[in-house]
C-alpha positions in Angstrom: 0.0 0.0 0.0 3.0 2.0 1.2 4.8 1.5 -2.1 1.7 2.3 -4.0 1.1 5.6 -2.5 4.6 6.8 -3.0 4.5 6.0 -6.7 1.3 7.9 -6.9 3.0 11.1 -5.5 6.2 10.8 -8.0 4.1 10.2 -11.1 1.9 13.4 -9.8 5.0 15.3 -9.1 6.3 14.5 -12.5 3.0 15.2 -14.4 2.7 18.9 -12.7 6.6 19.4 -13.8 5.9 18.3 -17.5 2.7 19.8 -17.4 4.9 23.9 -15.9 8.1 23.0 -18.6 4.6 22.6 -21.6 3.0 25.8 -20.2 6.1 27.4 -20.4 7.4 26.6 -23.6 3.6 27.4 -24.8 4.2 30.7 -23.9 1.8 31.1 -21.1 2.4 33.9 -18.5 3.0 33.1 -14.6 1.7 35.8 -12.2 4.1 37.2 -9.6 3.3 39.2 -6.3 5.4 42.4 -6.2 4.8 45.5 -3.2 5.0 49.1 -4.2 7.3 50.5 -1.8 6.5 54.4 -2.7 4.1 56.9 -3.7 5.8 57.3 -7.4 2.7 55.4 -9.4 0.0 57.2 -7.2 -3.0 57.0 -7.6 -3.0 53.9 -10.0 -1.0 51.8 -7.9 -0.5 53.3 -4.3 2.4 52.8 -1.6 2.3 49.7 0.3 -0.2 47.8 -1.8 0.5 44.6 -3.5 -0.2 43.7 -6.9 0.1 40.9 -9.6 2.5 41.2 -12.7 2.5 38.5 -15.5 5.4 37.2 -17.1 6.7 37.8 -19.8 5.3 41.2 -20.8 4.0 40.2 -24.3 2.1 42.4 -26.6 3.1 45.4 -24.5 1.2 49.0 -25.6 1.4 53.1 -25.0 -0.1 53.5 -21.1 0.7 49.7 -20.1 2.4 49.0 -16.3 5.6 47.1 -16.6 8.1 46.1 -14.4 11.5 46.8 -15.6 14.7 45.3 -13.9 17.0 47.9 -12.6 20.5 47.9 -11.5 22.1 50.6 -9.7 25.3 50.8 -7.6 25.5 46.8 -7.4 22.0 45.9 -6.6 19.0 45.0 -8.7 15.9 46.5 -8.3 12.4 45.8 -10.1 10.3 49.1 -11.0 7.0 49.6 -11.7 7.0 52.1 -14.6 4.3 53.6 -17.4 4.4 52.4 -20.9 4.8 56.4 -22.7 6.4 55.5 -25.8 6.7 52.7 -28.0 9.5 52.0 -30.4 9.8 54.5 -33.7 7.4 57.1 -31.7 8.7 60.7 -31.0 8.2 62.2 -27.4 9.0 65.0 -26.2 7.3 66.6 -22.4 6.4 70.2 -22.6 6.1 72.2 -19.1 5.0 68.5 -18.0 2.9 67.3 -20.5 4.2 64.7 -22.8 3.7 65.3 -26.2 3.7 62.2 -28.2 3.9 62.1 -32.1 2.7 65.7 -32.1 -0.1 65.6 -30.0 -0.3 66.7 -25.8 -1.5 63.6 -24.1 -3.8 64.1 -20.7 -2.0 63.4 -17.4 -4.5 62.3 -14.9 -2.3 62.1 -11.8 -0.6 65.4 -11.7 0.1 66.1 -8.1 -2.2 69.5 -7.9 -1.5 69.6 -3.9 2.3 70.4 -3.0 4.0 67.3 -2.0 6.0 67.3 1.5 9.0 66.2 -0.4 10.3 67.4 -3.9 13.4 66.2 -5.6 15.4 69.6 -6.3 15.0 68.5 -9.9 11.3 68.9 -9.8 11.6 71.8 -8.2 13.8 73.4 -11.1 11.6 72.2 -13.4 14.3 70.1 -15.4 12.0 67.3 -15.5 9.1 68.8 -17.4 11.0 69.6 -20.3 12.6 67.5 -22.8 12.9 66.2 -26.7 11.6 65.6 -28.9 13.1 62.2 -28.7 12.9 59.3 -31.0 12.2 55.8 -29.2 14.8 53.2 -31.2 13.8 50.2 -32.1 13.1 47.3 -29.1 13.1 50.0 -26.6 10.5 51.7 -24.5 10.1 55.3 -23.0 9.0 54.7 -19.6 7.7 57.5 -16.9 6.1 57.5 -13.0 2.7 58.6 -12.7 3.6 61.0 -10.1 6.4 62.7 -12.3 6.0 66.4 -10.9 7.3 64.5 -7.5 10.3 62.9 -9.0 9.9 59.9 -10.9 13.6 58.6 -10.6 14.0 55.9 -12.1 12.1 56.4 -15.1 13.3 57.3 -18.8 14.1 61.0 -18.2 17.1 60.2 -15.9 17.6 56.4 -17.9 17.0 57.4 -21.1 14.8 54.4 -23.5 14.7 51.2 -21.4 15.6 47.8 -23.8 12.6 45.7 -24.2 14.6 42.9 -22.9 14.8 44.6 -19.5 11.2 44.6 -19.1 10.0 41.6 -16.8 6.3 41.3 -16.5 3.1 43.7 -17.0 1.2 44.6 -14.1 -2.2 44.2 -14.2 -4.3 43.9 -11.1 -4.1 44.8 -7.2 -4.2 42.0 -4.7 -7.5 43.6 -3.6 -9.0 42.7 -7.1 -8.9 46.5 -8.7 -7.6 46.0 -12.0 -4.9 48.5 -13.7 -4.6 50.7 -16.5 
């Protein structure tokens, strides 16, 4: 009976390992649970709440959340960023408003309250004006949703970010609200 049962649990262990390697080499997308640790994607996603990402990122489009991997000064980081521009469009961001292929897109999260913090940056007003720039081919322009804030790391201090950097796309909250 003893033997039996054992051979039952290898050949179900087996079958739900050659059923994950099928999945994967399908294509099929595994969720992952990331935390957002600040207020940078406010109000869409806000700080301290959980979310699900699916990877890979296929079919990414203009206003999709990715996650982009991220290394600075020896450690990795995964950032939740907004989709802006896609590969062969021109951007440019005029007194904070992005202006893609010619034409002002609306910014639903500007920060209309002063924030207690402020990078000196924002406060300059270097980061609401730039381009216009061309987004090269398997690249993506990435921004925060809270940009008057800061927004580090996001393309205006990285530049385009390789498609092969990007990870997963976010798409709902751990409470169930789904994203943008």
């Amino acid at each position: 009976m003893l033997k039996g049962l054992r051979a039952g649990i290898w050949l179900a262990v087996a079958a739900t390992l050659a059923l994950a390697i099928w999945f994967t080499r399908a294509g099929a997308r595994w969720p992952s649970l990331y935390y957002m640790t600040g207020p940078s994607m406010e109000p869409t996603v806000m700080a301290h709440e959980y979310f699900l990402a699916w990877s890979p990122a296929d079919r990414i489009e203009r206003g999709n959340l990715v996650i982009f991997r991220f290394e600075y000064e020896g450690s990795a980081y995964h950032v939740l960023r907004r989709v802006a521009g896609l590969p062969g469009d021109t951007v440019a961001m005029d007194s904070g408003v992005v202006i893609l292929n010619g034409e002002p897109q609306p910014w639903p999260f500007r920060i209309v309250t002063p924030a207690v913090y402020r990078s000196e940056l924002a406060i300059e007003g270097v980061l609401f004006d730039f381009g216009p720039w061309i987004v090269p081919p398997d690249s993506v322009l990435l921004l925060a949703d809270t940009r008057d804030m800061d927004g580090w790391p996001d393309s205006r201090f990285l530049s385009f970010v390789p498609l092969s950097d990007i990870e997963a796309r976010a798409e709902v909250t751990l409470s169930g609200r789904r994203l943008p």
